[in-house]
N, C-alpha and C positions, 0 to 999 in steps of 0.2 A: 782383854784389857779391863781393869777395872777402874770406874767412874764415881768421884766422890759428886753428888747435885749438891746446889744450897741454894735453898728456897727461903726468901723473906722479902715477899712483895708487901704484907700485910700485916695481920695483927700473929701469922707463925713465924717460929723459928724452924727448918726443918732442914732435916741432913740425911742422906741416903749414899749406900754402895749399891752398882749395881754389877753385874759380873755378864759371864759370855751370854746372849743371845737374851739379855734383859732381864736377865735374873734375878732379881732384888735379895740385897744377902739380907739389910739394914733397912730401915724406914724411921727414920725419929724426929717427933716433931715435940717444940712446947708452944704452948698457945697462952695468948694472955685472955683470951675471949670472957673469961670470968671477972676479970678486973674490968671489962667494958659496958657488962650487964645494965648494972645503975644508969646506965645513962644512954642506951637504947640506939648504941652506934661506935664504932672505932675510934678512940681515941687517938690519933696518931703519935703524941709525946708519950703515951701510954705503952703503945706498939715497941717504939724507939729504946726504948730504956728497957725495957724487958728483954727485947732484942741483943743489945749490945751486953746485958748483962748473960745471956744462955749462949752465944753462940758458938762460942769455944766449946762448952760442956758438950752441945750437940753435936756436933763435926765428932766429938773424941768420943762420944757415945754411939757414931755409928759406926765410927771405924774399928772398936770395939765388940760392938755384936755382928760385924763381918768378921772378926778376926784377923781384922789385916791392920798392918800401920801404912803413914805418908809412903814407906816407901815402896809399899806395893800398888798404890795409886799409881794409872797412868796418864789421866786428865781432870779437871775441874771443871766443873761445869756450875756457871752461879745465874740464878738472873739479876737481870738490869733494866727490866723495867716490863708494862706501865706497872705501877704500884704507887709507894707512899714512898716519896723521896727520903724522910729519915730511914725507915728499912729497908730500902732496897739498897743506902749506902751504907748499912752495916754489912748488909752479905756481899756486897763487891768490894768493899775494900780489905774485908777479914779473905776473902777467896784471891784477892789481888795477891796481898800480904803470902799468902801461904804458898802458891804459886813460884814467887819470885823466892823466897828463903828457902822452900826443898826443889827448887827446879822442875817443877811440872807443868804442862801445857795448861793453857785456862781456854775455854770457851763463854760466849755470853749467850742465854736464851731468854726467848720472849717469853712472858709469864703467859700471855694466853695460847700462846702456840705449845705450849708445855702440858695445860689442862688436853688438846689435842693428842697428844703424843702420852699419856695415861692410858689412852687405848691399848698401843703396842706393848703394856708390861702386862695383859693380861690378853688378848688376841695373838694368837700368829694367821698368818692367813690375811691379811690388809693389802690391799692394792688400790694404787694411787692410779690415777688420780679419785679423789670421793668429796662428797661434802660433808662439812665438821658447823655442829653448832657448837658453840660455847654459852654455857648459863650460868653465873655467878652470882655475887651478890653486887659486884660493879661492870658486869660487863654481861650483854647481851650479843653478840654474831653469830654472822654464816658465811661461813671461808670455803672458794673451791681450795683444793690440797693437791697441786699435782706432785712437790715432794716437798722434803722438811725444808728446806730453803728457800720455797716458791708456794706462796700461803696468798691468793686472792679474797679480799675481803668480799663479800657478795650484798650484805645488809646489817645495819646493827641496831639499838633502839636509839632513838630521838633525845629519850628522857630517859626515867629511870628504869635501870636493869633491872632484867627479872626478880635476882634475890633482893634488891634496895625495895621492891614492889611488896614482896612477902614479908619483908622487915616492918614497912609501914603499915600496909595491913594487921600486922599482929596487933603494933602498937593503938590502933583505932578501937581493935576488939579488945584490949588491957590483956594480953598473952603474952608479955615481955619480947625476950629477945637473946637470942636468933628467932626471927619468924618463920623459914622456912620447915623447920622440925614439927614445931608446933603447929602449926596453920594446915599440914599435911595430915597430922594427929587427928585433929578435931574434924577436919574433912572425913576421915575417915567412921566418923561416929555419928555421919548424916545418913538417912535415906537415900538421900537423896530426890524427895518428893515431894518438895515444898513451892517447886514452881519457880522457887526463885533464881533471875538468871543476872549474869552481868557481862560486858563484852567490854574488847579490850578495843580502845582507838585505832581508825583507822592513820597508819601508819604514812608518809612519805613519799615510799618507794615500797613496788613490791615482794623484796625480801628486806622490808623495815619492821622495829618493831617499835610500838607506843605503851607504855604500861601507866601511866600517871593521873590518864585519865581514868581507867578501872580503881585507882586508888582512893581518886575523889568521888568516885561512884560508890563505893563503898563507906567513905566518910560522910555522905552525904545520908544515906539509908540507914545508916547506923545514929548519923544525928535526929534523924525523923522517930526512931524508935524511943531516942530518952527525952523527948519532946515533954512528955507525961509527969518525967521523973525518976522514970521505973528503970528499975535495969535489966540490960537485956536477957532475956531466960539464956540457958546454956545449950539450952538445942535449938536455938535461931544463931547462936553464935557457930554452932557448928555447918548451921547451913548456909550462913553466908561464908566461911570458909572453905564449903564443897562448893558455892556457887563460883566463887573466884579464882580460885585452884583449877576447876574444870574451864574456865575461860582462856587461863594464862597456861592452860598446856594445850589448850584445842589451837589457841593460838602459832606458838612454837613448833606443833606438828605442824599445821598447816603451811605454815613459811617454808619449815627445811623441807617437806619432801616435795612441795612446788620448786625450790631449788635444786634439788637434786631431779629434780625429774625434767624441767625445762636446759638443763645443761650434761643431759643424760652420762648422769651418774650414779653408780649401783651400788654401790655403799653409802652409808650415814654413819659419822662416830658424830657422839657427844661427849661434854667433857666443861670439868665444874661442879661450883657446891652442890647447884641444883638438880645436875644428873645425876643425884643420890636420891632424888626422891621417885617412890612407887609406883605414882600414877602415872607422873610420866615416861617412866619407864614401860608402864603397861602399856600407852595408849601409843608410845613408837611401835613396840613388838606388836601390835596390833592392826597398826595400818600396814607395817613390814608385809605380814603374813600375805595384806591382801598386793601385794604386788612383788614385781620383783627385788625390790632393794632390800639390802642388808644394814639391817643394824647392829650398832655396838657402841657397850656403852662400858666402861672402868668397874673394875672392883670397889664399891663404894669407899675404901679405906683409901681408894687415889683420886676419889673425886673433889675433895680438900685440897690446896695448897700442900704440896709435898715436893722433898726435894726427889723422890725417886722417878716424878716424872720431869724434870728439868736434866736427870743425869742422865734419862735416855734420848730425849732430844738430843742432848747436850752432845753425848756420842755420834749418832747419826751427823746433826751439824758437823764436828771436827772433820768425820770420814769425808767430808766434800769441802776439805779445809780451811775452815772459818775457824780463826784464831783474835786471843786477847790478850792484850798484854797490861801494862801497869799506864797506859793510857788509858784503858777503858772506861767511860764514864754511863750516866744513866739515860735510857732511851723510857721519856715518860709519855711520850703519843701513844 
């Protein structure tokens, strides 16, 4: 059966096919993320209008480099939420729409359970039940997963998500925006020998997490340096982005494989913008090696907002028949 996703929780538009056993024929996404720059965060009416202006082209764009039309489509799979209510009711009511005019089944999936299920388009071999972190730029968890319809939340952050954490951070250092790209850049152009350290708040609950205070910890060290005047040299700015970077991933290991190991389970996916970044991808496969849990983490090209992990979800969902109709409204919790 083949599976049209449509993903627009946020600032993409994104359309995928995917075919037997997860196949991704199509992947296409537009992004307004360039129109958001200036001003150092998503615009939502920004998001919206972009959205309802691509979303046709992209559906017809993937169905196009699958080679297939509506009518070899056998389901729809769109999400419905959490997201930005104007985008997420451009892709349900265009995936409502399209459904109900050629007859095809819809399903609804949860955007964060979707970032989850980006594992399966690039793993085979996954057994459930496992623990799944999510790291984005608005959302921080850690879910047990006993299967795609049965998602226990285990802990999430207080305040702000890890990427909203790296976005601020950039903006304190003057590194624009997206943060995370760059913040991971500059880290990578430290020593790392400068002594200097920073920790992330003691969290709630023991798989919580707290990022907001490390951000004022850093706005605060960073205001002590232009105390003088001066600006700050370029290889103190990169060590305080290795210093913060190695906090906020020593952090997130430490939560998920305390989770997964107090609820002994043998797997770890990740899944999200942030799982595209190196270190912590290093510093999973790291503690991996020293025990026995497995990690996994997405092809960086589906750690983004993409519909091709919403149309695999989306499938598994349906097979345990979870259906949508032109009822279907937005689930923003």
């Amino acid at each position: 059966m083949y599976v049209l996703g449509i993903e627009t929780s946020c600032d993409e538009t994104s359309a995928a096919v995917i075919g037997g056993a997860g196949r991704v024929l199509s992947n296409v996404t537009a992004s307004s993320l360039n129109l958001h720059r200036k001003y150092g965060g998503i615009i939502p009416e920004i998001a919206f209008r972009m959205q309802l202006d691509s979303i046709a082209g992209v559906c017809d764009c993937a169905l196009g480099e699958a080679g297939l039309t509506l009518n070899d489509i056998g389901l729809i799979a769109v999400t419905n939420g959490p997201g930005l209510a104007g985008s997420l009711n451009v892709g349900v009511n265009f995936a409502k729409s399209v459904s109900f005019s050629a007859g095809i089944p819809l399903t609804a999936v949860n955007h964060l359970h979707g970032h989850i299920y980006a594992n399966f388009l690039s793993h085979r071999g996954i057994k459930f039940p496992f623990a799944a972190l999510i790291v984005s730029g608005g959302h921080t968890s850690i879910y047990r997963v006993e299967d795609c319809d049965s998602m226990e939340e285990m802990g999430s952050t207080a305040d702000d998500a890890c990427g909203e954490a790296y976005d601020k951070v950039a903006k304190i250092l003057g590194l624009g925006y997206p943060g995370g790209p760059v913040i991971e850049r500059r880290a990578a152009l430290s020593s790392g020998g400068s002594g200097l350290r920073f920790n992330c708040s003691a969290a709630g609950s023991r798989y919580g997490f707290s990022f907001s205070g490390i951000k004022t910890a850093v706005l605060y060290y960073v205001s002590s340096l232009k105390r003088s005047g001066a600006r700050v040299p370029a290889g103190t700015v990169n060590d305080i982005a290795y210093a913060f970077q190695e906090a906020v991933v020593g952090t997130l290991a430490d939560k998920t494989f305390a989770a997964a190991s107090d609820r002994h389970l043998r797997d770890i996916l990740v899944g999200g913008g942030v799982a595209a970044n190196s270190r912590l991808r290093r510093e999973f496969e790291r503690r991996a090696a020293k025990t026995r849990i497995k990690v996994f983490f997405p092809e960086k090209r589906f750690c983004l907002d993409n519909g091709a992990m919403i149309a695999c979800l989306g499938r598994s969902l349906y097979r345990k028949g979870v259906r949508a109709g032109t009822e279907l409204g937005l689930d923003l919790d």
